[in-house]
Structures are given as C-alpha cells and as structure tokens.
C-alpha positions as CSV (number, residue, x, y, z in Angstrom):
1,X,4.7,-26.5,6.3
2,X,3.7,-25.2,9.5
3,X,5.7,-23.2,11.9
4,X,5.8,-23.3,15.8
5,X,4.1,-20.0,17.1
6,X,7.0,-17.4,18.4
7,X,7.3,-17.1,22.1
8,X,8.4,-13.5,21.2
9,X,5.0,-12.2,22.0
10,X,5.9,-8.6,19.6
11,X,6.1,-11.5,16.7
12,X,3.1,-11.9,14.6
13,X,1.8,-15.2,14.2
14,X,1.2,-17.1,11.1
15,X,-2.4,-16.4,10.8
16,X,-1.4,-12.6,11.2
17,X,1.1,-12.4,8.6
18,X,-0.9,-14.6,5.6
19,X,-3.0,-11.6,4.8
20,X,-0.3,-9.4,4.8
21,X,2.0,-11.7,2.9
22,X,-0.8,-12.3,0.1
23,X,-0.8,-8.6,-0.3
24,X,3.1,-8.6,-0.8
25,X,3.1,-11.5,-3.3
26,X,0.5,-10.0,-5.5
27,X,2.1,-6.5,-5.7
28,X,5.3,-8.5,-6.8
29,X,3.6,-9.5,-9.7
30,X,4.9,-6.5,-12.2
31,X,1.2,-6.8,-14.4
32,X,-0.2,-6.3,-11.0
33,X,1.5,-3.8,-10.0
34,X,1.1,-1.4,-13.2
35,X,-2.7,-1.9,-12.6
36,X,-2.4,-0.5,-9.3
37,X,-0.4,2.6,-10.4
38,X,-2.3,3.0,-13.1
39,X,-5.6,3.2,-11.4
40,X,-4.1,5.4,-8.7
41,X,-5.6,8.6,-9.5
42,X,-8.2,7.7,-12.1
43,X,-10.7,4.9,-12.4
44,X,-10.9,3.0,-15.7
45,X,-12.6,0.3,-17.4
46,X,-10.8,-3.1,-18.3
47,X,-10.7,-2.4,-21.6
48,X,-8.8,1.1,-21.0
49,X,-6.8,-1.0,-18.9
50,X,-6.5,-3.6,-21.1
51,X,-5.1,-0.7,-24.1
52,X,-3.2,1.3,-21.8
53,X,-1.0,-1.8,-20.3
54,X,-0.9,-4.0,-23.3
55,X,-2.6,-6.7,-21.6
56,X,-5.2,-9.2,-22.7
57,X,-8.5,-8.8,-21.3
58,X,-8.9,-12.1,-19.2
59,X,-5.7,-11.4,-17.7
60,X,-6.8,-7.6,-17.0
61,X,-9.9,-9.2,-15.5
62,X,-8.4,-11.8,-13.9
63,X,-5.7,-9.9,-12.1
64,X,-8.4,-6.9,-11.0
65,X,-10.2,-9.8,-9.4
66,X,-7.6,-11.2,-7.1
67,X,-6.8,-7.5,-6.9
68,X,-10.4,-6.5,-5.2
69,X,-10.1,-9.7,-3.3
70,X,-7.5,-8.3,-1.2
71,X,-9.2,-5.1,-1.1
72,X,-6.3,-3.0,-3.1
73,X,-8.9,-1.9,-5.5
74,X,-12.7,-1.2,-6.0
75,X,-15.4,-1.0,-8.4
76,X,-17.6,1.7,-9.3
77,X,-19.9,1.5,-12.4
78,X,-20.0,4.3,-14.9
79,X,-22.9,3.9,-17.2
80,X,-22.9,0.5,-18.5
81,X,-19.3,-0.3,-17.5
82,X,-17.8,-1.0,-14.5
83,X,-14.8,1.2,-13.9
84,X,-11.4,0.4,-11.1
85,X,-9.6,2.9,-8.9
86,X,-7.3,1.7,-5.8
87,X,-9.5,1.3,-2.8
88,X,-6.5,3.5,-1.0
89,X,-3.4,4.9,-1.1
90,X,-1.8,2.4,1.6
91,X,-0.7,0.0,-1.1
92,X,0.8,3.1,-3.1
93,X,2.4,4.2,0.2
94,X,4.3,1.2,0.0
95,X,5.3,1.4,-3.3
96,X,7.1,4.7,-2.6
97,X,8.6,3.8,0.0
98,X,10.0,0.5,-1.1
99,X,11.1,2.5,-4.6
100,X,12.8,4.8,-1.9
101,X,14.6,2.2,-0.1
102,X,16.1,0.8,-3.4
103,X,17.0,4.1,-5.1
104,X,19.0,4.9,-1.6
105,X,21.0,1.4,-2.2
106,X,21.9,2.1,-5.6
C-alpha cells in the first residue's frame, strides 16, 4: 500500500521514514532487543551471546545479522572469533527514553 506524499512539507516522506521504521520494528523484537543491551558496554562472541541470553545459535546469528544490517551493531574480531558491540549509543538513547516515557505513565 502506497501513500500520497504529505503536502505538509515538515512531514517526512515514505522513503524517509522506512529506514527509520525498520529500525523500530527490529528493536520491538524483545530477543533483539536483549542483544542490543547486552552488547552495550562489552563486545562478545555469539556463543557468549548465545549462553548469556538462552538463545540458540542460528537465531543469535541470525538476529546479529539483521542487526548489523541496520547498522545498530558492529563486528570486531578477537583472535579467531568475531566479537559484537553496538555500533552506538543512539539506539540505547532510545531505549531510555522510551523506558522513561512508560515508567512516567504507570
């Protein structure tokens, strides 16, 4: 389904927003999620990943991928493995605040 452009100018279009929205629906995903925070201030391998969370390995994999697609999270290899960290803390930044905005509601 396509939508007419906005004539609202300040409105971003829908080629603006599909990036932004992709980040959003992956982030909603709660496995997704607890990578991110988990990676926040440490980079690990997908099998520490895959122990700390609970989490099979091709989904830990699988997930990181989609993960480095959008560019929350990076790659750096340690020896023979290759270790994950969040590319930055914008997507952490949200997080908090969103945590924020639903503790002040409850």
């Amino acid at each position: 389904m396509t939508t007419e452009p906005s004539s609202d100018p300040a409105l971003p279009s829908d080629s603006e927003l599909r990036p932004v929205l992709s980040i959003f629906k992956a982030i909603s995903e709660p496995s997704k999620m607890r990578i991110i925070l988990l990676i926040a201030h440490q980079s690990l391998s997908v099998g520490e990943i895959t122990n700390r969370l609970d989490i099979s390995q091709s989904a830990v994999s699988h997930h990181l991928q989609t993960l480095r697609q959008l560019n929350l999270v990076t790659n750096v290899r340690v020896g023979r493995e290759m270790h994950y960290q969040v590319t930055d803390q914008h997507v952490l930044q949200i997080f908090e605040l969103t945590r924020k905005h639903v503790l002040e509601e409850s």
